[in-house]
Every structure is written in structure tokens, then in C-alpha cells.
C-alpha positions in Angstrom: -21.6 6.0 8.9 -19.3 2.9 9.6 -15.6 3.6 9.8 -13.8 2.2 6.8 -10.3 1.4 6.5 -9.0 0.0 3.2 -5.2 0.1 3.6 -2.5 -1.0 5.9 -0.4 -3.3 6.4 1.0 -6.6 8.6 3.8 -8.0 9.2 3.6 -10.3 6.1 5.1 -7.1 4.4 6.3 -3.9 6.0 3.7 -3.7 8.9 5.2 -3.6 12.4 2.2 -5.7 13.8 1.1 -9.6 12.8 -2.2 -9.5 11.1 -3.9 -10.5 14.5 -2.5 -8.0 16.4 -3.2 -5.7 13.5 -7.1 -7.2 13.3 -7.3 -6.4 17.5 -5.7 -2.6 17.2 -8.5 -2.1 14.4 -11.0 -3.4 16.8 -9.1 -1.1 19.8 -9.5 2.1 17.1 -13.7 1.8 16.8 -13.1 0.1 13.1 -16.4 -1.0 11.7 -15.1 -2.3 8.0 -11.2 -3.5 7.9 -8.9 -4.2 4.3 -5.9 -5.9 4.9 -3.7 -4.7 1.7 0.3 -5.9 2.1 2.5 -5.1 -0.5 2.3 -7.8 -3.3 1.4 -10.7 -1.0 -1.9 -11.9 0.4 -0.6 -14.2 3.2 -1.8 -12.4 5.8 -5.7 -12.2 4.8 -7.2 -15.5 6.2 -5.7 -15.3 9.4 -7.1 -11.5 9.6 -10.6 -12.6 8.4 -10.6 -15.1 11.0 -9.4 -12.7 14.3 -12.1 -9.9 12.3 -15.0 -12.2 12.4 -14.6 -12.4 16.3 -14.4 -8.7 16.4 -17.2 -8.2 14.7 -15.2 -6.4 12.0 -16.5 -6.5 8.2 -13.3 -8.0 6.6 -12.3 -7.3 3.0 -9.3 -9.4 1.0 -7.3 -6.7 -0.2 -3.5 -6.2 -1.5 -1.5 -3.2 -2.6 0.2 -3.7 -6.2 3.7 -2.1 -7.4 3.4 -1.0 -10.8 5.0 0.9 -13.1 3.3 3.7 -15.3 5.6 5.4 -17.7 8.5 5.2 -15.2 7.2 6.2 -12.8 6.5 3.8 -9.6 2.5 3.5 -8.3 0.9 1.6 -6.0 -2.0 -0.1 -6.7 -4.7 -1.5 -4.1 -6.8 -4.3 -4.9 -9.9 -4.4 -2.8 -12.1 -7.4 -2.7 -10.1 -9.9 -4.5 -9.8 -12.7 -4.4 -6.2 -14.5 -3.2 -6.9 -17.5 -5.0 -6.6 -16.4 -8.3 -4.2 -17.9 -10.4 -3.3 -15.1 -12.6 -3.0 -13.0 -9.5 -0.8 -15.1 -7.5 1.4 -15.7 -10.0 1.6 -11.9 -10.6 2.4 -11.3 -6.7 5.1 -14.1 -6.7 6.7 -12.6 -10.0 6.6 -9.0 -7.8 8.3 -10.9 -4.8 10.8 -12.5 -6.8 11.8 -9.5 -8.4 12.0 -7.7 -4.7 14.4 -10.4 -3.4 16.7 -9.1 -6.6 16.1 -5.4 -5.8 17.1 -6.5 -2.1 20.4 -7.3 -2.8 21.0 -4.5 -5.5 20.3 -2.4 -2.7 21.9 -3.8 -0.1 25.3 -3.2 -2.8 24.8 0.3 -3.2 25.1 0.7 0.8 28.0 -1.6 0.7 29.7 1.3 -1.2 29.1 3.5 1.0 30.6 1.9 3.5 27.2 0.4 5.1 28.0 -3.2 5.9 25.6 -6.3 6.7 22.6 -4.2 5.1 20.7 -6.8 3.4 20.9 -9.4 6.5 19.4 -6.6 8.8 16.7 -6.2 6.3 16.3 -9.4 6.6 15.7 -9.8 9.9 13.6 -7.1 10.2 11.3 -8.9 7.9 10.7 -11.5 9.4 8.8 -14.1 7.6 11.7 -13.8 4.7 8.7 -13.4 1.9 9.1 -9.7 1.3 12.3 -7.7 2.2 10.8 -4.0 1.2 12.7 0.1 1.6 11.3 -0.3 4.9 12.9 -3.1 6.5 16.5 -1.3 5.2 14.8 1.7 6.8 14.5 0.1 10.2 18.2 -1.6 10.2 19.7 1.8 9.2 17.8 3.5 12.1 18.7 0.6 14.6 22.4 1.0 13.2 22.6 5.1 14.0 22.0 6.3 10.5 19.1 8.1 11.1 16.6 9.2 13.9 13.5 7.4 12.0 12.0 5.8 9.5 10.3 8.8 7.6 14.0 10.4 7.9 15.7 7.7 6.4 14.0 8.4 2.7 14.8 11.7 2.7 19.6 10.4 3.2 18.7 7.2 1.9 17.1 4.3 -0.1 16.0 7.3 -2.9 16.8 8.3 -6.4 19.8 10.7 -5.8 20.7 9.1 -2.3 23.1 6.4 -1.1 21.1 2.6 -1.3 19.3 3.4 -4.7 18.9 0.8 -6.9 16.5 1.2 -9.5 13.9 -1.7 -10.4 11.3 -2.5 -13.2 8.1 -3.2 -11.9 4.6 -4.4 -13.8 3.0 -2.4 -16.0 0.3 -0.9 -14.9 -2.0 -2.7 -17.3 -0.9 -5.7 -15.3 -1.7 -4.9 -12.3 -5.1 -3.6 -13.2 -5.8 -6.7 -14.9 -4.8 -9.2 -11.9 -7.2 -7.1 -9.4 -9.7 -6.9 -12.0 -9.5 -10.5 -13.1 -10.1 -11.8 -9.7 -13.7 -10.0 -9.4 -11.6 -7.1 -7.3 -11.8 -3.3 -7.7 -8.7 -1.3 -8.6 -7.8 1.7 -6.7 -4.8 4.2 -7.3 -3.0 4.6 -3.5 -2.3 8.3 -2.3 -1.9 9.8 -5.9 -0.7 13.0 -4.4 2.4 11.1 -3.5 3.7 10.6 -7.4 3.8 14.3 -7.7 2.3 14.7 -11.0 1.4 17.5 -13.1 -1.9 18.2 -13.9 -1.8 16.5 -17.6 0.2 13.7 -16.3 -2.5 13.5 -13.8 -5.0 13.3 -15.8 -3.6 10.9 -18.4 -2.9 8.8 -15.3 -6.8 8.7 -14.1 -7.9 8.7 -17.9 -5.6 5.4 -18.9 -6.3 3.7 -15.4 -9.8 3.6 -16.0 -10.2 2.5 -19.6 -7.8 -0.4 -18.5 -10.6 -1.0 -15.8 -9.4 0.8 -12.7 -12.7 1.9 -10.8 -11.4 4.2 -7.8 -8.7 6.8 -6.5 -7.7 7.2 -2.5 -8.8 10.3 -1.6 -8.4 10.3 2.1 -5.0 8.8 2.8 -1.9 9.2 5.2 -0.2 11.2 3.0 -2.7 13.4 1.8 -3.1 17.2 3.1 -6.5 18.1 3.9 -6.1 20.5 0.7 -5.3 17.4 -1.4 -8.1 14.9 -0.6 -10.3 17.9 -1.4 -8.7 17.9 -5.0 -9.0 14.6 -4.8 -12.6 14.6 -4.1 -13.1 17.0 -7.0 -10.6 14.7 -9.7 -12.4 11.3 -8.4 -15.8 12.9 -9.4 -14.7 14.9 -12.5 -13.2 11.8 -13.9 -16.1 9.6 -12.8 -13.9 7.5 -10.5 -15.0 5.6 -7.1 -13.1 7.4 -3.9 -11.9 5.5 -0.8 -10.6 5.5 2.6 -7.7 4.2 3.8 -4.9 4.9 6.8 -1.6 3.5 4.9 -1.1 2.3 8.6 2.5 0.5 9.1 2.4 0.5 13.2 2.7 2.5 16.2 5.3 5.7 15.9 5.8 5.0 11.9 2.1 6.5 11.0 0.2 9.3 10.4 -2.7 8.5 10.9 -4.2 5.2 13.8 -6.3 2.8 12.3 -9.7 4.3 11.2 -8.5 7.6 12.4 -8.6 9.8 9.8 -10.7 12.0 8.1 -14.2 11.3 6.5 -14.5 11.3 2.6 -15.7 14.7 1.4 -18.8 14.5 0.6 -18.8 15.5 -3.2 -17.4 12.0 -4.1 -18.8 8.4 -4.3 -17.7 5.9 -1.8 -15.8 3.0 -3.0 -17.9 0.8 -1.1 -21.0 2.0 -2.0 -22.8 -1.0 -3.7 -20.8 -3.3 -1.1 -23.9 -5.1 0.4 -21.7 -6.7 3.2 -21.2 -2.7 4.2 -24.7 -1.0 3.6 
């Protein structure tokens, strides 16, 4: 069985390591099959395919959607798209834009709280100025004292309830789907046990996704208890959905999970990839 990751992220969004570097760790972890899937931008993906080909790495275009479903926030990869896509990239740059805006509502509601120079440290954490995600304010507020870490940043910060809130609209769902979908990719719902649904929500989740064209659901993820990809094994095949694989990795000391180090799909579900001939 080849090891299959089809999620983390580079530098081009709120990875800690440039898509190279990211491309070579793979390589470094014993990863046989690699999907580079950035929040809302797919700059990164030809200079991974290119550093994955001389690795010997199976390298698929991928990208990882915010959407909104009834309020609630979801992420969305897109696996085997393709970046060229002009509804898609006009989608992404529509996400950015609106992340630029939710930057500086954010960086306000810290200014309140007495938090100064917020949204230029995000900045600069950053980077390449494209995306300015939670994470980048994660990493100034930890570099300025406020916390130990990243992961205990979100639970004093940067979350509904918590100083650094700002609430944003993201696109439908239906949108989202449709822009992975319309560039001959396959939708997947990231880490579901994340949203903290109920059961009906859940299920009206899976059961709207997939008449809008969404094919798969993460099953083993970062986030995911051993318990929960279990019941995600058993929702993905009671709901007749693909499952996949995926670290969520973001870099060294800010991840669960290494690059292709995680646990194997259960074997009551059906791969994602399994009619990808580039993989069999």
C-alpha cells in the first residue's frame, strides 16, 4: 500500500515550510503519493510538482476551500484540480480578497484590547503577502508573549467569544463544490469531526454535499481521534461517500501528525484514490 497524503500546507498559505522544502520533508517521511492543498490559493503546486517529480513522489494539484454551510465555516479540499480554471481562480482570488478584509477586521478587534501592530506581524509572518490567515495572527501573538503556542492561541484568542474575533462571510458551499468540481477535481469535506455537528446536522451536511457533487469525506485526519475516523469510516460508507487521507500538516512543532505519518484508512471504506491510475 503506497503512503498517501492529501493535505497540508506551504508557505503560500499558513505552512511553516516553502513548497520545496515541504516536497523534500515528504520525501524525508517515506511519502509515496503527495497533495499540496493551501488554503484558497494554488501558487504553490508547480513548483511542488516539479521538486516531487525528482523525488519520485506521485504529485496531485490540490487546494483546501473556505466555505460556508448554514453558518457554519467548512473546509473544503479539492483534489486533482486543475489551477488553471477560470471559474476556480477567480473563486480563490474572491476568497483572498475577502481574507485581506477579515485581516484588518481582526487586527481591530486586538487593537481594542490593547494588542498593537497585529495586522503588520501577521503580515510578516506571511510572507508572500497573498494570504494573511488566524495562523499568521497566531504566530505574532506567540512571538509577542501572548501565549505559549499556536494550538493555545485559539483557545484566548482569534475565536467566537475571544478577543481578535471578527466574523466573515465565506462561499457557499455550493460554490465551492462547484469550482472543484468544474475543474475535473474531486470534492472532499476536511476533518468533519472538527465542525462539531450533531448527528442530523451531520447527516444533512454529507447528504446536501453530495447531491451538489461532493464525492469524499477525510476520514483519517490530524484532528481526528482514532474513535472518530472509525465513525468516519462507518458515515463515508453509509452515505456512499469516497474516504481519504490526509496529515493537515502546517510544519515542525505546529502538527499532529509528520507527513505520511498517520494512521491507515480503516478498511470498511473506499479509498479516495481508488480509480486514480497514476496511484494503482
Amino acid at each position: 500500500m503506497p503512503n498517501i497524503d492529501l493535505h497540508c500546507h506551504s508557505t503560500v498559505s499558513d505552512g511553516l515550510l516553502t513548497p520545496t522544502l515541504l516536497v523534500e520533508r515528504a520525501a524525508a517521511c517515506g511519502v509515496d503519493v503527495l497533495a499540496l492543498t493551501d488554503h484558497d490559493d494554488v501558487a504553490g503546486l508547480e513548483e511542488a510538482r516539479q521538486v516531487a517529480a525528482e523525488k519520485n513522489i506521485t504529485f496531485i494539484n490540490g487546494v483546501e476551500i473556505s466555505a460556508d454551510w448554514r453558518g457554519q465555516t467548512l473546509h473544503i479540499v479539492g483534489l486533482g484540480i486543475d489551477p488553471m480554471h477560470p471559474q476556480l481562480a477567480g473563486g480563490l482570488k474572491s476568497i483572498r480578497d475577502g481574507r485581506t478584509m477579515r485581516a484588518h477586521n481582526i487586527a481591530a478587534q486586538l487593537d481594542k484590547f490593547g494588542i498593537r501592530g497585529s495586522f503588520e506581524g501577521a503580515l510578516a509572518h506571511a510572507g508572500n503577502g497573498r494570504l494573511i490567515g488566524r495562523t499568521h495572527f497566531a504566530r505574532f501573538l506567540v512571538q509577542q508573549g501572548y501565549a505559549k503556542d499556536v494550538r493555545s492561541v485559539f483557545k484566548k484568542y482569534l475565536v467566537k467569544g475571544k478577543p481578535g474575533y471578527a466574523p466573515h462571510q465565506w462561499a457557499p458551499l455550493s460554490d465551492a463544490v462547484n469550482w472543484i468540481c468544474g475543474s475535473g477535481g474531486r470534492a472532499v469535506i476536511a476533518h468533519p469531526a472538527r465542525y462539531k455537528l450533531g448527528r442530523g446536522a451531520l447527516d444533512e451536511l454529507m447528504l446536501e454535499f453530495r447531491a451538489l457533487g461532493g464525492q469524499a469525506i477525510e476520514v483519517v485526519t490530524a484532528s481526528h481521534t482514532l474513535e472518530q475516523s472509525l465513525l468516519f469510516a462507518n458515515h463515508s460508507q453509509r452515505m456512499g461517500l469516497l474516504a481519504s487521507r490526509g496529515s493537515d500538516f502546517h510544519g515542525p512543532g505546529e502538527s499532529y501528525f509528520d507527513l505520511g505519518r498517520m494512521p491507515e484508512l480503516p478498511a470498511n471504506c473506499t479509498p479516495v484514490w481508488h480509480d486514480w491510475k497514476q496511484v494503482m
